[in-house]
N, C-alpha and C positions, 0 to 999 in steps of 0.2 A: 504494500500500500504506500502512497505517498505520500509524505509526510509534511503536516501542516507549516506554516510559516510560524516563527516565535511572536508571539503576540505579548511584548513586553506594554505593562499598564493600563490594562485592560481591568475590568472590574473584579479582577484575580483575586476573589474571595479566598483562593486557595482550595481546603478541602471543605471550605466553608461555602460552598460556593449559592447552592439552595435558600432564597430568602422566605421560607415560610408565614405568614402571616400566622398574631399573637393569637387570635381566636383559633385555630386549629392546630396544632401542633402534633407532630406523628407519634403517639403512646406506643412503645415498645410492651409495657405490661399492663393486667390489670391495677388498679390503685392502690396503692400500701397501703398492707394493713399490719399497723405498729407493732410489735410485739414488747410487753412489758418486762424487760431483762435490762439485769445490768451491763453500765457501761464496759467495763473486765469480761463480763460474758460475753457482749456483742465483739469486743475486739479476740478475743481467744476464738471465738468461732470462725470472724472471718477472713484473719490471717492467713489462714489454710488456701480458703477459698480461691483470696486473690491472689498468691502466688502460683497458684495452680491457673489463674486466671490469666497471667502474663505468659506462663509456660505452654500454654494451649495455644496462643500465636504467635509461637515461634517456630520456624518450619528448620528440619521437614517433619518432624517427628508430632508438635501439636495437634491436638486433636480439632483444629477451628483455623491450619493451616495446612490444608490440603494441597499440594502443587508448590509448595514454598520452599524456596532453596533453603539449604542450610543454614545457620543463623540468622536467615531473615526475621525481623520481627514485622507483623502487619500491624496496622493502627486497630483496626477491630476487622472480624468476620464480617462484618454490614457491608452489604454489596449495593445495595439501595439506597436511597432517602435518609443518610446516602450512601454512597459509597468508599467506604473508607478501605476497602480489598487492596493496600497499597503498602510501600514503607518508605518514613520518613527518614532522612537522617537524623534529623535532630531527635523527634521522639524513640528511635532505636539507640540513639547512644546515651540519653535520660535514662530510659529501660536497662538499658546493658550500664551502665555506670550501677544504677540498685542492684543487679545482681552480682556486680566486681564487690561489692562491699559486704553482700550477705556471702561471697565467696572467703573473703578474707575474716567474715565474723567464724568461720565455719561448716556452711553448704559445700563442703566439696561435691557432690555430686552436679552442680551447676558448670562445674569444668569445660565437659564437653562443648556444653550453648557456648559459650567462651571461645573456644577455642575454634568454635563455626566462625562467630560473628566477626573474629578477625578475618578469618578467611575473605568473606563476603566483603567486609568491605575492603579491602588489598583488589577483589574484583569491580568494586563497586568505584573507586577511583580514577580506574580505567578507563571508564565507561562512557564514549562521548555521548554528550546529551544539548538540550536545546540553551543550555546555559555556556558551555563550552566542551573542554575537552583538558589534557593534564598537562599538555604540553607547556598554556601558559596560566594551569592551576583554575582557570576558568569555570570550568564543569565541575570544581569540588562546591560550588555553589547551588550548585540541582540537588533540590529540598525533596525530589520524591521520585521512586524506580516503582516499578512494575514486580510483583513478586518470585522472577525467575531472573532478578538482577538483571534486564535490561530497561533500555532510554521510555521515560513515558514520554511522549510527545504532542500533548495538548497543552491547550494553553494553561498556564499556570500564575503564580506569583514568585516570578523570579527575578534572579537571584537572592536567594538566603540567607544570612553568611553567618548563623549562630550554629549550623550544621556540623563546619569541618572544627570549630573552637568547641564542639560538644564531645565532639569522637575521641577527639586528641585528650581531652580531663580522662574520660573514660579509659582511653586504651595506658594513658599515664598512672592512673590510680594501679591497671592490673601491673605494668611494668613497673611499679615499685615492688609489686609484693612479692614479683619474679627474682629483682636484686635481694630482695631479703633472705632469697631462697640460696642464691647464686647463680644464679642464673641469667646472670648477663646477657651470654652471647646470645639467649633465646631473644631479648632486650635487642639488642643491637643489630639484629639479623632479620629480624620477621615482624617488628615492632614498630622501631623507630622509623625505620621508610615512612612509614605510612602517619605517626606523627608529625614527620618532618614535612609531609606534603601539607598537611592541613595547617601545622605552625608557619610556613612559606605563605601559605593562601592568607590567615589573619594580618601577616605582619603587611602581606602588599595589599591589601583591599581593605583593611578593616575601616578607612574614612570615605569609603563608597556608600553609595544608597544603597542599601536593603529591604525586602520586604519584613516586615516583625514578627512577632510571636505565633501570631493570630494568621499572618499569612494574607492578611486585608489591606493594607496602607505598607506604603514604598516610602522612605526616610532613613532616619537615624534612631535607631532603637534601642532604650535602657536597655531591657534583657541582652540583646545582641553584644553590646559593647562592653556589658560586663563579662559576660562568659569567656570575650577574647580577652581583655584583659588578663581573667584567671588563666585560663591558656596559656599566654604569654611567659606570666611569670612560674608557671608550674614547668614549659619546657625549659626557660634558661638552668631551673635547677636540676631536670634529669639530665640532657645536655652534658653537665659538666659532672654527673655521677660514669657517666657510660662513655669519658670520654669526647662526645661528638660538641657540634657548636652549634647556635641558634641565632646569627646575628640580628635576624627583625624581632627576637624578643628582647634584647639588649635595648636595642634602639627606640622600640615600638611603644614597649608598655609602657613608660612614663606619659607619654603621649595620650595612649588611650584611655590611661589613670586621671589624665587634665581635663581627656573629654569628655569621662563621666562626672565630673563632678557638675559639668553643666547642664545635668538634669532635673538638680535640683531648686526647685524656686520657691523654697523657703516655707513651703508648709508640707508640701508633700513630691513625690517625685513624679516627673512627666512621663509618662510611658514611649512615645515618640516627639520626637522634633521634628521640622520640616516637610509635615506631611500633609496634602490638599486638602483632607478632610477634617473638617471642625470639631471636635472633640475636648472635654475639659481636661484630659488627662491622667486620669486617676483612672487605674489601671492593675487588676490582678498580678499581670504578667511583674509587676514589680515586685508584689511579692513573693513570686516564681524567682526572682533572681537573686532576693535575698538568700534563699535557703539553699539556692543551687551554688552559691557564693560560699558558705557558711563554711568556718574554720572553725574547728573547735578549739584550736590554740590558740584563737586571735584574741584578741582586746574589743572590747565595743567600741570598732573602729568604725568614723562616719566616710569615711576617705574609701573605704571599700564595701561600705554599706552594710557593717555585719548584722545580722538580727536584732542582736541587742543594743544597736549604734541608734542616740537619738533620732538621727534621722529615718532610720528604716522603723522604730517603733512609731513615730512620728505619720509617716504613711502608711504604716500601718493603721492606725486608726482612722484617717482619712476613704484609705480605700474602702474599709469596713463600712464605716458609717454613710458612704454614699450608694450603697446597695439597702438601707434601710427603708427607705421606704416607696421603693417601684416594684418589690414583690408581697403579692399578699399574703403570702407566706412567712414573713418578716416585719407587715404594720403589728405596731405596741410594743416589738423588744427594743428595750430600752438601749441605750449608749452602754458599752461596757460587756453587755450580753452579744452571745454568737448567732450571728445570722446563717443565713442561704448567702453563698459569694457565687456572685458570678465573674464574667469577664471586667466589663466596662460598663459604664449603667446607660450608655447610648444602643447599646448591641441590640438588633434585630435579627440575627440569624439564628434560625427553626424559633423563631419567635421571641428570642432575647430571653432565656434561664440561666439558672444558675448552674452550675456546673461541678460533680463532684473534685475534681483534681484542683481547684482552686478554693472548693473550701478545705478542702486538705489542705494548704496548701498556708491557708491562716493561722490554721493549729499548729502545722510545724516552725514557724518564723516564733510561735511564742515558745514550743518546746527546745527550741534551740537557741534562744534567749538565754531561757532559764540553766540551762545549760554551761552556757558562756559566764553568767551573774554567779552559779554553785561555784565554777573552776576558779573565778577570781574572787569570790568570797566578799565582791561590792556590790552595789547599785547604784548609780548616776542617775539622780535624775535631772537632765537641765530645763532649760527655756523653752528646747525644742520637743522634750518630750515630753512637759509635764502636763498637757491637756490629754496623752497617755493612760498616764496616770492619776489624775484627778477621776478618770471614770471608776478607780477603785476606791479610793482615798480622796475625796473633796479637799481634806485639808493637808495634803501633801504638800512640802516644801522640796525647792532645788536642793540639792545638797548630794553628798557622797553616804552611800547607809551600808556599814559593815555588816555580815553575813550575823552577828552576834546579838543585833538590835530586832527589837520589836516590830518595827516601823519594815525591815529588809522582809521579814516570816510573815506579814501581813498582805505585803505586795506580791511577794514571789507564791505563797498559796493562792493569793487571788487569780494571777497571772493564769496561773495551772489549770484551775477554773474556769477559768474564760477558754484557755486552749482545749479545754475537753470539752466543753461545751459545742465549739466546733465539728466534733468527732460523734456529739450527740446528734447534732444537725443530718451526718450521714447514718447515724444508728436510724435516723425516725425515717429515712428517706430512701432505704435499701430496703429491695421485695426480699419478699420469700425467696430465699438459697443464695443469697448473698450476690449475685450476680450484678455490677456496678456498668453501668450506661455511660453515656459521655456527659447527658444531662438531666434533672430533672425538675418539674415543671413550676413555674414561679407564682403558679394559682395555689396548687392542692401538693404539691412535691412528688406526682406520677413521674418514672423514668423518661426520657425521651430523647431522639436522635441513636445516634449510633449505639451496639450496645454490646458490649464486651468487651469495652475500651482499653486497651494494653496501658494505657497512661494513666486512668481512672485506679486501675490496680495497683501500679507502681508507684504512686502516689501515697495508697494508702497504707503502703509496706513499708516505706518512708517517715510517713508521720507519728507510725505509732510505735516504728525504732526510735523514731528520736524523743516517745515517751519515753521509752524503757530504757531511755540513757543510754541507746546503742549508736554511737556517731561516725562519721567516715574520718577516714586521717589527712591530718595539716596536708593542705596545699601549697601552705606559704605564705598566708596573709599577712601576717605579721614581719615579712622581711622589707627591712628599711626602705622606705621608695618615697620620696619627696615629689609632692606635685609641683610640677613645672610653674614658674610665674606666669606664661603665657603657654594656649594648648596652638600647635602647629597643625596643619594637616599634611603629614609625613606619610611616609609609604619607605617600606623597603622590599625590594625587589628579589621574590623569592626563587626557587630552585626547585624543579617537581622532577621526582625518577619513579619510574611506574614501578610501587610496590612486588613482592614477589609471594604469588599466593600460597598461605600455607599448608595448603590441602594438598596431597601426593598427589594427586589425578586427578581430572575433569570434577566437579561436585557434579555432576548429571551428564549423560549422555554426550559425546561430541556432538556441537553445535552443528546442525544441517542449514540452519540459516542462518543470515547475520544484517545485523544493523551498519550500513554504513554512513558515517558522517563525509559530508563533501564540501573543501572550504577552497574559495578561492578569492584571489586577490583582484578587487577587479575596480577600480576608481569610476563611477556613475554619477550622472546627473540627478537633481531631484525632476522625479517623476518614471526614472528608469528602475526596474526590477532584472536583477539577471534569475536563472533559471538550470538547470539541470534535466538533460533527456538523454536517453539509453536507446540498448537494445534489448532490456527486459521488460516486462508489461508493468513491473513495478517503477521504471524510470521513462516510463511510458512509451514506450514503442518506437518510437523516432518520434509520433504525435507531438507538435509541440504543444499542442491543445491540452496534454495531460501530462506535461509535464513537472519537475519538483522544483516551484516555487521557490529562493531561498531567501534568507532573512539578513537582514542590516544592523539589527538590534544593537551589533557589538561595532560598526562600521565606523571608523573618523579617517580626517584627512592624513592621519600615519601610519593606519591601516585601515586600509578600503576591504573589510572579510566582510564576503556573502558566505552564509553557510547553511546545511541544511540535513535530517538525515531520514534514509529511505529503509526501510524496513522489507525484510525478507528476500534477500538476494539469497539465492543459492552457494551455499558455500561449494569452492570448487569450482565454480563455471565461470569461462570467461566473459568479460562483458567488454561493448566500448559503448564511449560515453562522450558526451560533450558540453558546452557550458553558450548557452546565446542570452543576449539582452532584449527585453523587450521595451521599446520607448514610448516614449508620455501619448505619443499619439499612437500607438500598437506598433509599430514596424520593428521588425526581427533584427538582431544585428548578430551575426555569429562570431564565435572566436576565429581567429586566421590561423589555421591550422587542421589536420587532420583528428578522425578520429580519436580521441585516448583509449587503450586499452589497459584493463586489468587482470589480474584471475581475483575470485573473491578467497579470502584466507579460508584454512581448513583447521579444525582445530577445536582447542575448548572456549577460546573466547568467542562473544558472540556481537562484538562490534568491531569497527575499523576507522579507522581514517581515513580522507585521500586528499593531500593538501597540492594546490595547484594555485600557479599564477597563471590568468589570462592570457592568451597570445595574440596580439594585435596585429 
């Protein structure tokens, strides 16, 4: 088939893409009915559940991953309304990061997945796509494959760029625990490639526009810019454990450490900047970053936004409180008490609810608070966090309260409180048998939208580790870094070598077909489109009538790349091919030269490139 043109900025809801009106919304179950148990009951029960719930979409082996390669993770089984039968990068290395950590708590049997998901993605980097390709690191920005790890190629919201700074935490957490083992060379051999492509992608794009969290608005994006951040300074320090060098994390994260600080505008944090659509800001996904941020060795640092840093408690009550009263499921609780969280309180997609993994999501930025407050044995309360803390304590004063005083066991039980209260919110709003949705409903709290949600689960395996005091290890936060007087927008100029897959042979069948990508260099007028036709029926026949369209998206006056990619060549057969323009008023213009010929590759991959300049 031939493959559509990139439609960058387009109303690229992403996988969000279905705008449902709030009067009907798609009910995945019948209506909850609450069951009276305690909260220790409800979480002992359904721990089980969700972990089984994340392992069930992970192919090949899950049972609600039918056809899925090896460590693939899919976003859920929902093929419809919508369709989520996909995999992100970013929520597969969220996913695969909670399991690196229940690894190292003691899951060994989780190894194997582990040991897939590198696989996949070392294949998964490879892979040209509509975002690019690895050559110049481009395609580590395609936020979503197909689940036999090839290109999707509809329109989407792309480029992403919290994907390759999510992989890299993730495959970094497991390669410490490898060094701890001894096990370097495994580190330095089948690891770090693949690190190192994704640390090259942050340090030279991370002051580019991105699509955000949400996958809906194209900007500059808290969560995004944090996560490279931590990136950053998590590779300089493996880097120089194993040996190797990281020069755009040297350079970079000071930089992206100055640009996150101008998220914040004084009462709570922005969730995007520079984005077309009107929005007040306040924004879930910020507190998504706190916790995916969170050291357990750090300081209530506001520089790095720890959990317990006034300013992340700060928006934290912020974002809480402005989901208070647009769900009726939440008119009457008071400030202080746990609501239903949703994304952003403008959100209209499948009717604008709340969302389990984000009220999770509020519970754990307090449990990792509290956390942070026991290790150091203070509590701070200043200017910026004491409207915080006034919802527990009215008459709460600024000040420093050791762990020993009345005032510290007053807050910090409160705090607790409140964070469980959050976890009561999913106790009242999970059906029968534990099975957790991507949302549910902001009228009566029915399930709805997708439902088996791999992130929903991973989520809640998260939050109620970091009840039980079970935390992930230092990344670094606390190593000395001085924000810059002025933030620059720097770039350093990465280095990508196509990882080396660690699976002995094919994970599936030698590839019979293949995707191939076709870029060529070719300087156009506005109103000109150049084009791509064959002599297979998928590069259409000679027909120029049907033939593959290519895209500009990436095109400037230093590089003029049309590119494009056609699916289902027969591996093995030869083809030619050629490259014509078509002008603003239709007439044909071909390259000067003969046919090109290729063979298409045989093999286990299942994409190609074919980079070509114009012949005039």
């Amino acid at each position: 088939m031939l493959s559509l043109p990139i439609l960058i900025g387009l109303a690229a809801t992403a996988k969000y893409i279905i705008q449902t009106p709030r009067a009907s919304p798609f009910r995945l179950f019948p209506k909850v009915q609450h069951v009276d148990e305690s909260l220790s009951s409800f979480l002992k029960t359904e721990t089980p559940i969700a972990l089984e719930g994340v392992l069930n979409n992970i192919g090949p082996a899950g049972t609600n991953a039918v056809g899925v390669d090896a460590g693939v993770v899919i976003a859920s089984p929902s093929t419809r309304h919508p369709n989520y039968f996909y995999t992100w990068t970013r929520d597969s290395a969220l996913v695969f990061k909670m399991l690196i950590d229940r690894l190292i708590a003691g899951d060994a049997f989780l190894q194997p997945k582990i040991d897939d998901y590198i696989s996949s993605q070392a294949r998964l980097q490879t892979l040209p796509n509509l975002s690019g390709d690895l050559s110049d690191g481009t395609g580590l920005g395609e936020p979503k494959f197909k689940v036999d790890c090839s290109a999707y190629l509809g329109a989407w919201g792309r480029p992403q760029r919290d994907g390759p700074a999510l992989r890299a935490t993730a495959l970094m957490t497991y390669s410490r625990r490898l060094i701890s083992k001894g096990r370097i060379s495994e580190v330095t051999s089948q690891i770090w490639p693949i690190i190192s492509n994704d640390l090259s992608y942050v340090g030279q794009y991370w002051n580019q526009t991105t699509f955000g969290l949400w996958e809906e608005v194209s900007g500059s994006s808290f969560f995004t810019t944090a996560a490279q951040y931590r990136a950053l300074v998590e590779g300089q320090m493996l880097a120089q454990k194993i040996g190797k060098s990281c020069p755009g994390c040297v350079s970079q994260a000071p930089q992206i450490l100055c640009f996150l600080q101008t998220f914040w505008n004084g009462e709570f944090i922005v969730a995007n900047q520079n984005m077309q659509r009107r929005r007040n800001g306040r924004d879930a996904s910020t507190v998504l970053s706190s916790i995916h941020n969170f050291d357990p060795a750090a300081a209530c640092n506001d520089v790095t936004f720890q959990p317990c840093s006034s300013k992340a408690l700060a928006n934290h009550k912020s974002v809480m409180d402005s989901f208070r009263t647009i769900y009726s499921i939440n008119f009457g609780i008071a400030e202080g008490s746990a609501v239903a969280v949703g994304r952003y309180r403008e959100d209209v997609y499948m009717g604008g609810n709340p969302w389990y993994l984000t009220t999770l999501a509020a519970a754990e930025q307090l449990y990792d608070a509290l956390y942070q407050w026991n290790r150091s044995g203070t509590l701070e309360v200043t200017a910026t966090s004491l409207p915080f803390f006034k919802d527990f304590q009215p008459s709460i004063a600024t000040g420093v309260y050791a762990a020993s005083s009345p005032v510290y066991s007053e807050l910090t039980a409160a705090v607790r409180r409140y964070a469980d209260g959050y976890l009561s919110v999913i106790q009242k709003y999970t059906p029968p048998g534990g099975f957790l949705a991507e949302q549910y409903s902001r009228s009566d709290g029915t399930p709805l939208s997708a439902l088996n949600l791999t992130w929903s689960y991973a989520s809640f395996l998260t939050a109620t580790a970091r009840r039980n005091g079970q935390v992930p290890d230092s990344w670094g936060a606390n190593v000395k870094s001085t924000v810059p007087s002025k933030c620059i927008a720097s770039s350093a100029k990465g280095t990508f070598t196509p990882p080396t897959d660690t699976a002995s042979n094919c994970p599936t069948a030698t590839a019979t077909a293949m995707a191939m990508m076709f870029k060529v260099q070719k300087a156009t007028s506005v109103g000109e489109t150049v084009y791509v036709v064959g002599s297979t029926a998928q590069l259409g026949g000679w027909d120029t009538s049907r033939a593959a369209e290519l895209s500009a998206s990436r095109y400037s006056s230093t590089n003029p790349l049309w590119f494009g990619i056609v699916e289902g060549l027969e591996a093995g057969r030869v083809i030619e091919y050629k490259y014509f323009k078509s002008e603003a008023r239709g007439r044909i213009v071909w390259e000067n030269r003969k046919n090109r010929i290729f063979r298409v590759p045989m093999g286990c991959a299942k994409s190609a490139v074919r980079n070509d300049i114009w012949s005039s």
